[in-house]
C-alpha positions in Angstrom: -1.8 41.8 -19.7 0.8 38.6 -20.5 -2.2 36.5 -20.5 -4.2 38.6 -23.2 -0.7 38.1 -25.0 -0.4 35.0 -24.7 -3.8 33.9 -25.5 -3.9 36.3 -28.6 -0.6 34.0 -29.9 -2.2 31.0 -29.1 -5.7 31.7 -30.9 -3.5 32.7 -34.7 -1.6 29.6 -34.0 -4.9 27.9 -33.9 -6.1 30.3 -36.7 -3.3 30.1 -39.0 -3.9 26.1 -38.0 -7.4 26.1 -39.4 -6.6 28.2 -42.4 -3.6 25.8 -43.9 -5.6 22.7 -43.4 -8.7 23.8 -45.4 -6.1 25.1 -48.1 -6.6 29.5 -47.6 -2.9 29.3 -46.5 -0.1 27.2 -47.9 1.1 24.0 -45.5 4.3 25.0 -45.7 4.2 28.8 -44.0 0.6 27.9 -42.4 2.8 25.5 -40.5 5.8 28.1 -40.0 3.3 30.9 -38.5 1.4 28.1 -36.4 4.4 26.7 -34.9 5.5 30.6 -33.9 2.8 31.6 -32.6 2.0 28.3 -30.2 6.0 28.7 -29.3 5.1 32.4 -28.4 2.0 31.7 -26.3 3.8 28.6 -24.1 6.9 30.7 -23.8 4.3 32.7 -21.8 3.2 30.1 -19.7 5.6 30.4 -16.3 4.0 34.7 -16.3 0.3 33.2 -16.8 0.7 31.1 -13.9 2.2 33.5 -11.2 -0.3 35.1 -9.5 0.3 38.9 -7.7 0.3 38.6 -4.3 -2.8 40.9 -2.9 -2.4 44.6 -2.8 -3.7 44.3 1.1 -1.7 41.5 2.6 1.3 43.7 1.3 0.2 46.8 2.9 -0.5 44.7 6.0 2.9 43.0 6.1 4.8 46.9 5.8 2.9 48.7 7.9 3.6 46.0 10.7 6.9 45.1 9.7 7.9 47.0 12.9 6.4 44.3 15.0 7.5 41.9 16.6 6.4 38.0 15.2 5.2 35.9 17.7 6.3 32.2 17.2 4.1 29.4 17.9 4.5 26.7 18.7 2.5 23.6 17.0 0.1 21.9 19.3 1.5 18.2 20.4 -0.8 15.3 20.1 -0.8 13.1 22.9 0.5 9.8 21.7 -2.3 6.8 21.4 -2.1 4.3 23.7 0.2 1.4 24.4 -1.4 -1.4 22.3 -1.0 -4.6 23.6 1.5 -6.7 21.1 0.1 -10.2 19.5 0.1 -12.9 20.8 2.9 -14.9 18.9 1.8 -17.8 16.7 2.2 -21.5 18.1 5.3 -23.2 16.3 4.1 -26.5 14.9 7.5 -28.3 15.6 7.5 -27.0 19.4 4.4 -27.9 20.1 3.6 -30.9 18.3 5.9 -33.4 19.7 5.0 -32.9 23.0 1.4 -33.6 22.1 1.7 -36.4 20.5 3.1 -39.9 21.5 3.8 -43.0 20.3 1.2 -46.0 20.0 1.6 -48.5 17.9 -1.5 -50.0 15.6 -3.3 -46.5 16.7 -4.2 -44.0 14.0 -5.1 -40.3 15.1 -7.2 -37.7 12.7 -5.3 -34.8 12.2 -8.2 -32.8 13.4 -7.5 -34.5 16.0 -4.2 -33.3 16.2 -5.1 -29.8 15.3 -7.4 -29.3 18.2 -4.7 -30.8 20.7 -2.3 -28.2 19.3 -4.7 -25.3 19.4 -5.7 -26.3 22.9 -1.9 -26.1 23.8 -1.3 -22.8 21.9 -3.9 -21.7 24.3 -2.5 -22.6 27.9 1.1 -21.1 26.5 -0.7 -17.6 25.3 0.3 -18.5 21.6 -2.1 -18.1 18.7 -2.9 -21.2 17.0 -2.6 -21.7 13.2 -5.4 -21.6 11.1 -6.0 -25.1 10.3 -5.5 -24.8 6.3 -1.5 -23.4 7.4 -1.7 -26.2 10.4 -2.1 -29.0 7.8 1.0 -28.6 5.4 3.4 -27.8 8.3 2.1 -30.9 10.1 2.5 -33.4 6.6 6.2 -31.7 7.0 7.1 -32.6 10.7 5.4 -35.9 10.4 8.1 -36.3 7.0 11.2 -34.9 8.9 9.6 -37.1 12.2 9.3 -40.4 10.1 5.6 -40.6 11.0 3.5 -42.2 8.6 0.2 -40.1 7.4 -2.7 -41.6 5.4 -5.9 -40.2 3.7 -8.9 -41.3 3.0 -11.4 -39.3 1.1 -11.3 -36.1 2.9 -9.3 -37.4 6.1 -5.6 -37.2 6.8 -4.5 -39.8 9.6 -1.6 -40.2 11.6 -0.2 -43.7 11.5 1.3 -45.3 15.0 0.6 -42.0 17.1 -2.0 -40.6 19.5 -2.4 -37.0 21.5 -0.9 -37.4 24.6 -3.2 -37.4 27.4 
């Protein structure tokens, strides 16, 4: 019954509405009775959404309100099994100085280098770099490491080094 109600206010809002703005009603009360009846029908909104619970779940729930409820209990998922944790990545300044070694006039790629340190991430169970974050971190250590690096074209060298081997 509250929402025939309220939808009767709410269709003369919209009628009163119509009939100011085509000029059968003046603005000024046109807006008044609008305004009333809108504030009528959405003061009826919270009864237009409740819904009544059904007539047989409530004669269910009283005639066996003299029951007892029986509890139970969720069923437990059996937690997934132990995955194995990453291998950790290969640190750069670890590993690099013991792959490489001093040799004066010599000049290593550092592809070179890369697959010597990816080849030593492997026997220690690390994960090796991707080369495109090997590069930067290696131009680093061979700054902190005074080792001189050259390029040409493409190519990055190491100046006065070689892999150990």
């Amino acid at each position: 019954m509250l929402r025939f109600v309220g939808a009767l206010f709410l269709a003369c809002a919209a009628a009163v509405f119509v009939l100011a703005l085509i000029g059968q009603c003046p603005v000024r009360e046109g807006g008044a009775l609008s305004l009333m009846f809108s504030g009528l029908a959405f003061a009826l909104v919270p009864w237009w959404l409740k819904e009544a619970p059904a007539r047989d779940v409530v004669a269910d729930v009283t005639s066996e309100s003299s029951a007892p409820v029986e509890c139970v209990e969720p069923a437990v998922e059996p937690e997934p099994a132990e995955e194995e944790a990453p291998s950790p990545l290969g640190s750069v300044p670890d590993i690099m100085p013991e792959v490489l070694e001093p040799a004066k006039g010599k000049k290593t790629e550092i592809k070179r280098a890369y697959d010597a340190y990816a080849l030593a991430c492997k026997r220690s169970g690390a994960k090796a770099l991707a080369p495109v974050e090997f590069v930067p971190l290696m131009q680093t250590l061979c700054d902190v490491l005074n080792i001189e690096t050259r390029r040409r074209g493409a190519h990055i060298y190491l100046i006065d080094v070689r892999v150990a081997g």
